[in-house]
Every structure is written in C-alpha cells, then in structure tokens.
N, CA, C and O of each residue as an XYZ file, in Angstrom:
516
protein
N      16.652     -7.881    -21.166
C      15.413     -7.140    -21.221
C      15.633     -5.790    -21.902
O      16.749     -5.287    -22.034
N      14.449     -5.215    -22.342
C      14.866     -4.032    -23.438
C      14.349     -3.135    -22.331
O      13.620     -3.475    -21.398
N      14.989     -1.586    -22.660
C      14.874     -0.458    -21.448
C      13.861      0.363    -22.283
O      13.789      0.452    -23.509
N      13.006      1.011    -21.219
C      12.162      1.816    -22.167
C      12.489      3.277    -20.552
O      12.308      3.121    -19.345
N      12.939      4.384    -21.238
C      13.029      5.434    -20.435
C      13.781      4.905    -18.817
O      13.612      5.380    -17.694
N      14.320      4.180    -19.105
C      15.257      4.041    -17.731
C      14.556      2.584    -17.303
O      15.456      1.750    -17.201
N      13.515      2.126    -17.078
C      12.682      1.322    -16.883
C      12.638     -0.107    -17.464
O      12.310     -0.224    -18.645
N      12.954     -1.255    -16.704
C      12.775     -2.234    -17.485
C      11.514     -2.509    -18.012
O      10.666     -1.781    -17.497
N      11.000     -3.391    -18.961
C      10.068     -3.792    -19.902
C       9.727     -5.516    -19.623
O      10.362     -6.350    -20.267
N       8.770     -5.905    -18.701
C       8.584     -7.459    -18.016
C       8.129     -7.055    -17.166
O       7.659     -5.931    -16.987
N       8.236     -8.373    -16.159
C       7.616     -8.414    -14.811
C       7.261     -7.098    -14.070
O       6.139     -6.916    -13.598
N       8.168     -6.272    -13.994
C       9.031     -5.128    -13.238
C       7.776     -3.628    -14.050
O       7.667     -2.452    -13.702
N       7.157     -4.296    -15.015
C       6.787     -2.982    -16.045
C       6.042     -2.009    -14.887
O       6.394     -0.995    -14.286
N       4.668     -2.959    -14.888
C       3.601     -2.099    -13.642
C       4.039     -1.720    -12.564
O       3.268     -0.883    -12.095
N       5.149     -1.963    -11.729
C       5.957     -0.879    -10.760
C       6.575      0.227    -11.152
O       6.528      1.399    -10.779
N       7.395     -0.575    -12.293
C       8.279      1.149    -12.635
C       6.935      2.029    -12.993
O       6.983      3.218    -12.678
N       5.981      1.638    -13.499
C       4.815      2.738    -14.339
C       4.254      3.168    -12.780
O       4.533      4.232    -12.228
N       3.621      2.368    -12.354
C       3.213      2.938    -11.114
C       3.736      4.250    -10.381
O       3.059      5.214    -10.025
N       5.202      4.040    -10.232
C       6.267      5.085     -9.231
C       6.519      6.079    -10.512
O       6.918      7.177    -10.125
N       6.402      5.988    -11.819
C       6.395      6.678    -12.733
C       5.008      7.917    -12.751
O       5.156      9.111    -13.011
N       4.240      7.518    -12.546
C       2.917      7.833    -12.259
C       3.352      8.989    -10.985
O       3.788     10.003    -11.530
N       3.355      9.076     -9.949
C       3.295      8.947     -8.669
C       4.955     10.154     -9.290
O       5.001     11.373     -9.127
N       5.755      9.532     -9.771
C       7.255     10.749     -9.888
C       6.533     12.050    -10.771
O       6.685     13.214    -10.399
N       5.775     11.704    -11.921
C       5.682     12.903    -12.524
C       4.454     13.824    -12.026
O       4.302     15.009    -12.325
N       3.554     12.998    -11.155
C       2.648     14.265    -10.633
C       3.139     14.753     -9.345
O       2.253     15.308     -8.697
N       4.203     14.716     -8.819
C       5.054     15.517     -7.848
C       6.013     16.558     -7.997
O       6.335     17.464     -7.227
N       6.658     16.060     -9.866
C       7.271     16.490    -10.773
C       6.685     17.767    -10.929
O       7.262     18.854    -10.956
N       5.188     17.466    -11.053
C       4.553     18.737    -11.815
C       4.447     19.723    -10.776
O       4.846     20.887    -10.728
N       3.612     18.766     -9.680
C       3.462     19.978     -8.317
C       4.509     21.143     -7.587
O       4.166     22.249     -7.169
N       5.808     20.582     -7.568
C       6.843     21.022     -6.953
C       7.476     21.813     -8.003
O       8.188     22.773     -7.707
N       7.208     21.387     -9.504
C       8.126     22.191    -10.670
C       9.536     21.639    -10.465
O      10.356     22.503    -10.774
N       9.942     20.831    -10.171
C      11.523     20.174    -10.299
C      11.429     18.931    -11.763
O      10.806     17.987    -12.248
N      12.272     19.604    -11.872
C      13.047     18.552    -13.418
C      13.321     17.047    -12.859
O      12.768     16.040    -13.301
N      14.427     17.084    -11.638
C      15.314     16.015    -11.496
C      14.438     15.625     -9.712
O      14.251     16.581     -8.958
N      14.119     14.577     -9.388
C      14.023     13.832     -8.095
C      15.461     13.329     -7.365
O      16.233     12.511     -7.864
N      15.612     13.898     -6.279
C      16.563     13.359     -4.939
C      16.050     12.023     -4.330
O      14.958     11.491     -4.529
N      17.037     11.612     -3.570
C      16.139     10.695     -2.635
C      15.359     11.426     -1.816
O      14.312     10.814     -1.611
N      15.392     12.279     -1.356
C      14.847     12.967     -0.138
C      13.148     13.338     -1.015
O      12.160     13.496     -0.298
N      13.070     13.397     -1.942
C      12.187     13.616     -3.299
C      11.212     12.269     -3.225
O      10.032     12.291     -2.878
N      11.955     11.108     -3.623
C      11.317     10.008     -3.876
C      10.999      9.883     -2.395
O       9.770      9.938     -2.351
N      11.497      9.734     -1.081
C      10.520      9.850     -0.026
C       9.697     10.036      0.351
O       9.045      9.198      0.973
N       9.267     11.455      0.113
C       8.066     11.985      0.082
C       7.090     11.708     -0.495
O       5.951     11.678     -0.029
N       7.557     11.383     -1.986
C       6.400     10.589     -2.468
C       6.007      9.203     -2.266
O       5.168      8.809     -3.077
N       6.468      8.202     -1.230
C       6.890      7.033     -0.428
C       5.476      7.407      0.451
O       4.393      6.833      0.340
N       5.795      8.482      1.312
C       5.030      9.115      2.702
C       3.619      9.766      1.961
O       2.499     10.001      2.415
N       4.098      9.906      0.879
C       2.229     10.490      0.867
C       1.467      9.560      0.491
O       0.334      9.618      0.967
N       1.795      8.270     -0.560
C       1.141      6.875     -0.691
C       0.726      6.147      1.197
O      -0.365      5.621      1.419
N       1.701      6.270      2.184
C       1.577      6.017      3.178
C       0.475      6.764      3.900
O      -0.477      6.229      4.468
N       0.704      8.011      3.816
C      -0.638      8.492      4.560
C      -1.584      8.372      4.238
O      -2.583      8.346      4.956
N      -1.546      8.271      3.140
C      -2.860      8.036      2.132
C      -3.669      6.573      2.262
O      -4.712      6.386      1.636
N      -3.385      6.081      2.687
C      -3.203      4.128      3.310
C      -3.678      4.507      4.340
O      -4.906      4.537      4.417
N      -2.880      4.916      5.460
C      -3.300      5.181      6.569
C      -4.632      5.711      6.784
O      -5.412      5.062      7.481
N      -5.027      6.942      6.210
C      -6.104      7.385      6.462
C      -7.579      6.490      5.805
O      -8.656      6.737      6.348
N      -7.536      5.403      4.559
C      -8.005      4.746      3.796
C      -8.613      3.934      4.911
O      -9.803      3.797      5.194
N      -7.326      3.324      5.597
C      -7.904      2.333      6.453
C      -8.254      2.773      7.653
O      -8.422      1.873      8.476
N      -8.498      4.371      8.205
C      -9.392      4.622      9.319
C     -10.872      4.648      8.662
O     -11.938      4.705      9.276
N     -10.681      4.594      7.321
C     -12.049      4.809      7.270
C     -13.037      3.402      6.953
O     -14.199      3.479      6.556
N     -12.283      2.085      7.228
C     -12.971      0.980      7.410
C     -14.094      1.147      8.528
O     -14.018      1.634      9.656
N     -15.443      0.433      7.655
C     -16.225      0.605      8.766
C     -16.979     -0.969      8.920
O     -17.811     -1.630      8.298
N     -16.010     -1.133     10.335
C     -16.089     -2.641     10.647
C     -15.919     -2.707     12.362
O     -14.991     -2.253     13.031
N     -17.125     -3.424     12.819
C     -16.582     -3.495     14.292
C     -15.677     -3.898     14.745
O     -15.287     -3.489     15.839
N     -14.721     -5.305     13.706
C     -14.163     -6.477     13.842
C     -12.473     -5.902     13.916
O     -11.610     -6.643     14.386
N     -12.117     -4.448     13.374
C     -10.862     -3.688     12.965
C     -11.016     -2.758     13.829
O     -11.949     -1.962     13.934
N      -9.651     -2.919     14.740
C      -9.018     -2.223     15.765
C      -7.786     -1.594     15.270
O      -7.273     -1.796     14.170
N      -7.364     -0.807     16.200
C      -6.399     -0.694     16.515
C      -5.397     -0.525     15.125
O      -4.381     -1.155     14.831
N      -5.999      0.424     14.498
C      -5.182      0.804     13.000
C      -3.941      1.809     13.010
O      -4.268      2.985     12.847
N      -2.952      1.630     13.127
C      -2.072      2.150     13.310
C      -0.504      2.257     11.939
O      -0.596      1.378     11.082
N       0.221      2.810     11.847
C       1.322      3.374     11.036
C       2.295      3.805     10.986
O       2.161      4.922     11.486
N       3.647      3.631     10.592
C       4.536      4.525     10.372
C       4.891      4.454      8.883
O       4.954      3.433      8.198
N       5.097      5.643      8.527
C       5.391      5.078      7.066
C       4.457      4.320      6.183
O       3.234      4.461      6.184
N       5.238      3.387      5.321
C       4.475      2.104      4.855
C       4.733      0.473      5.458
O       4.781     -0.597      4.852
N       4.896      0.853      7.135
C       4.897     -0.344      7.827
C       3.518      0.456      8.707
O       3.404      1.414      9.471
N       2.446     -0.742      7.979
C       0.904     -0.075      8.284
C       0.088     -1.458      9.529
O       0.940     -2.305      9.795
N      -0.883     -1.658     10.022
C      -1.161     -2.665     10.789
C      -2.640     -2.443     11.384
O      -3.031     -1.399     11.906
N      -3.472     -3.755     11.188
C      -4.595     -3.282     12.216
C      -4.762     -4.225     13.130
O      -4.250     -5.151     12.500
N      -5.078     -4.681     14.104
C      -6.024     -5.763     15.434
C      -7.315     -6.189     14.718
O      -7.985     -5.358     14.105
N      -7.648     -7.424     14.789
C      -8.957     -8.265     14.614
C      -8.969     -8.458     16.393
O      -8.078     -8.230     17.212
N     -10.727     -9.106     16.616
C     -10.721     -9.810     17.476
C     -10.458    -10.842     18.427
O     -10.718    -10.995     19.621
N      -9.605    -11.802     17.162
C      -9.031    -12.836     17.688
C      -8.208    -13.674     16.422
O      -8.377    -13.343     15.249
N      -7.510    -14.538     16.730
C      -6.405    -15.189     15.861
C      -7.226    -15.705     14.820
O      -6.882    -15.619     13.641
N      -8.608    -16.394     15.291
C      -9.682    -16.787     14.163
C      -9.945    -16.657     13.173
O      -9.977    -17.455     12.237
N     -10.332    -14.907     13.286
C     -10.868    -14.106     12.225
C      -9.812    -14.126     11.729
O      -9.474    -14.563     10.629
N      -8.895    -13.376     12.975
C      -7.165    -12.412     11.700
C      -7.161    -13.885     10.587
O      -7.288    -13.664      9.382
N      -7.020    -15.236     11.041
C      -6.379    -16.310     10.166
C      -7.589    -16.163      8.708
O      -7.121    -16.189      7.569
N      -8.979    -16.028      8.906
C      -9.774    -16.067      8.081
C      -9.593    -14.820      6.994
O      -9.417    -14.881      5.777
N      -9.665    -14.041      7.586
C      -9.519    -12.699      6.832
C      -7.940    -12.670      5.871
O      -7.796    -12.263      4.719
N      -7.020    -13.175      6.685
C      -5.576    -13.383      5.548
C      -5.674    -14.160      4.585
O      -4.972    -14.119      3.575
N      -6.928    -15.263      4.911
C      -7.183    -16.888      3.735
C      -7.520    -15.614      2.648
O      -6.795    -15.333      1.694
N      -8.619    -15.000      2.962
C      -9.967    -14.351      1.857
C      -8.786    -13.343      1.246
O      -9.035    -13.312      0.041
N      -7.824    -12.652      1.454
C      -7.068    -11.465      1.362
C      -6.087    -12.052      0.558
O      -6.073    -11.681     -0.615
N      -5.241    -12.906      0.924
C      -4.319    -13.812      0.334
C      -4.436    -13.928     -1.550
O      -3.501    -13.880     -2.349
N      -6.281    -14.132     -1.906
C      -6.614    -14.951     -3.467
C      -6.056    -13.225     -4.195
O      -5.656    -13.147     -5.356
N      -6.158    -11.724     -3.060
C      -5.590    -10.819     -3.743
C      -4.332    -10.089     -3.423
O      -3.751     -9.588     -4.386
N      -3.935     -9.978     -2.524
C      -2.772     -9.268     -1.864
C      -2.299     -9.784     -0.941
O      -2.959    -10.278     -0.027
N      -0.770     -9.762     -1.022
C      -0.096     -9.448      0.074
C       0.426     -8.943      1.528
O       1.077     -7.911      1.697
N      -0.113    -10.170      2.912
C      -0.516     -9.378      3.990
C      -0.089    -10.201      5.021
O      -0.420    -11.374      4.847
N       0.548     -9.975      6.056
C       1.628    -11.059      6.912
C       0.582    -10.891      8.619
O      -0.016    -10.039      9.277
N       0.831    -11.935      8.633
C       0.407    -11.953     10.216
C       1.192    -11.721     11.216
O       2.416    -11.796     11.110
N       0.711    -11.476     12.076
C       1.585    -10.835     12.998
C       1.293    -10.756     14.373
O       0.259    -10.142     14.637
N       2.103    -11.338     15.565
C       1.368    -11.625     16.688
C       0.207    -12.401     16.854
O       0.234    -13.347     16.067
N      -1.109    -12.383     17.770
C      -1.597    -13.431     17.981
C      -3.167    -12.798     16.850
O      -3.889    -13.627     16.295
N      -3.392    -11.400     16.728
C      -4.817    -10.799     16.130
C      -3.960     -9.662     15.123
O      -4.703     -8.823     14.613
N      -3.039     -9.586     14.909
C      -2.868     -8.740     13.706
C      -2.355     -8.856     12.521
O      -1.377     -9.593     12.390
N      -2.924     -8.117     11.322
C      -1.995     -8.382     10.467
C      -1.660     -6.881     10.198
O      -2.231     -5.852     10.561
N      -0.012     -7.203      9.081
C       0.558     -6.236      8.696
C       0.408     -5.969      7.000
O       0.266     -6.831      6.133
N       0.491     -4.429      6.825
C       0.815     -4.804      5.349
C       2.479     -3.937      5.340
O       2.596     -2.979      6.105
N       3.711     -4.346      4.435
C       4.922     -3.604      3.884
C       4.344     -3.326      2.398
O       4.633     -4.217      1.600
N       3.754     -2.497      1.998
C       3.752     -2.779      0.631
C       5.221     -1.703      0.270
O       5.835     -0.889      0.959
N       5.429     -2.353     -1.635
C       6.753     -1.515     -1.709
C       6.817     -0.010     -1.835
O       5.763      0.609     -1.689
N       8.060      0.725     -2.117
C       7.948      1.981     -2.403
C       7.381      2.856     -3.539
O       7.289      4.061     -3.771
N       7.049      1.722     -4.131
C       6.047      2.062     -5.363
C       4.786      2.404     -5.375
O       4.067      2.912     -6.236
N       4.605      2.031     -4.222
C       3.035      1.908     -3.785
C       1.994      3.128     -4.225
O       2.347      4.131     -3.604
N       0.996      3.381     -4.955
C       0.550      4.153     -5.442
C      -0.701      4.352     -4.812
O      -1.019      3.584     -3.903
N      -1.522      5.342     -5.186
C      -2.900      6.022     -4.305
C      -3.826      4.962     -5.007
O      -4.760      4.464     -4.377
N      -3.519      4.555     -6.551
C      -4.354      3.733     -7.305
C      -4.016      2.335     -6.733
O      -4.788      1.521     -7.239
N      -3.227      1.794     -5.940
C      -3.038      0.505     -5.259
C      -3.127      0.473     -4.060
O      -2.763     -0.567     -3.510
N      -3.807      1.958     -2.956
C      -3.816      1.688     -1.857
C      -5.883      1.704     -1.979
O      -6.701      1.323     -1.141
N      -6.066      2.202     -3.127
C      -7.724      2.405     -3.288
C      -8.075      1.062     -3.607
O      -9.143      0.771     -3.068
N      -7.461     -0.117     -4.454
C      -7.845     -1.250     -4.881
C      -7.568     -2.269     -3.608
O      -8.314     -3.230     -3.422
N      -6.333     -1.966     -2.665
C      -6.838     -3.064     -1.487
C      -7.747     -2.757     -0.274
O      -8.438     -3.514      0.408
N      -7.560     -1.543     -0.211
C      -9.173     -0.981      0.734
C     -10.612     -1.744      0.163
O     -11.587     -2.184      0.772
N     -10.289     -1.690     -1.221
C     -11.850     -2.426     -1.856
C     -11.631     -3.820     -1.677
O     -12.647     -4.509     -1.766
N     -10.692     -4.336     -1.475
C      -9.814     -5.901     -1.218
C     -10.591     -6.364      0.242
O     -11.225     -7.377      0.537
N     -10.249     -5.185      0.972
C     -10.363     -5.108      2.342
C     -11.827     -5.348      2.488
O     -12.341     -6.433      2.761
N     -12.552     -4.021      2.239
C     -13.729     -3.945      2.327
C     -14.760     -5.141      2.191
O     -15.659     -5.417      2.985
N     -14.313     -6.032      0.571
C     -14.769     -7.310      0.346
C     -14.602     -8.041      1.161
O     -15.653     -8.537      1.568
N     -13.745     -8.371      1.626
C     -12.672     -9.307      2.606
C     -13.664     -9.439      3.363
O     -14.425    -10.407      3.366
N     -13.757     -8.074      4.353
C     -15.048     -7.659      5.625
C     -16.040     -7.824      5.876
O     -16.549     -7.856      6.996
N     -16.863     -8.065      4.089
C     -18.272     -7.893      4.228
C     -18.886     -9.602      4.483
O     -20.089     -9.808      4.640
C-alpha cells in the first residue's frame, strides 16, 4: 500500500482521515506541534463525551439507563424484544453488540470522531422513530 503523510491509502483511509481531523483541531487548540499518547487520549475522551451527552439527549420513552465510561458507552431498552429489534434496524448501519438480557453496547474505535458520533445518533434516532 502507498503511504500518504504517515497514513495508509485503502480500507484504513477514512480512519486515519477521521483521527487526522480530530489530531489537527487539538493541534491547533493546545498550539503543540507533536501529540503524546497522553495527547491522543484526550482526544479519545472528548469524542466520548461527546457520545455520551448525544445520547442523553435521545428523546425516547423506550431508552434507559444511558450510561459511560470512556468509549465503552451503553443504554437499557424495555425488554430483550425491542433491544433484539432495534440491533436488526441498527445493524443495515452500525456497529452495536448486545448485551445482557435489554442492553446494547456501542466500543466504537479510537478514531471515533464528533462527525461519526452525530451520524449514529441520526442512526439511532431513525432506528427509534
């Protein structure tokens, strides 16, 4: 595969661009040249909160119990029913694991961007309606 700025060029493109995205407007904010890990974390945790707060603002009787750490994110349905229905409808777009008997989870990766936590909220939202 050919490298473009550190970055492979394929499958892999729209992640590296994504976290590329997401490195240089932190880049800009903070004024640092070079990212640490302790760097790329943070920008990990603010895609996460940013999720987090996305999905308090579902407005659905059927979504409980929305909870977070990080980007290991999770909400409660009413019953195994729905949760199973709602993963069918969710599934034709994203990535979303069940979990226990009424929840599902999402891991998304560390790439995860504000522009990919806004497109599965609208995932969601559809999903819901």
């Amino acid at each position: 595969l050919k490298q473009d700025e550190g970055y492979r060029i394929g499958w892999q493109s729209n992640i590296a661009m994504a976290y590329k995205d997401n490195e240089c407007w932190y880049k800009q904010k903070t004024g640092k040249k070079y990212l640490n890990n302790k760097d790329k974390h943070i920008i990990a945790n603010m895609a996460a909160d940013y999720f987090l707060n996305q999905l308090l603002t579902i407005k659905s009787d059927e979504v409980s119990n929305i909870r977070g750490r990080g980007l290991m994110l999770a909400f409660d349905l009413p019953d195994t029913q729905k949760r199973d229905r709602l993963v069918d409808k969710l599934k034709e777009n994203m990535l979303v694991l069940k979990s226990g008997t009424k929840s599902i989870r999402f891991r998304p990766s560390l790439t995860f961007s504000k522009q990919d936590v806004n497109q599965a909220i609208e995932f969601l939202n559809i999903a819901l309606s």
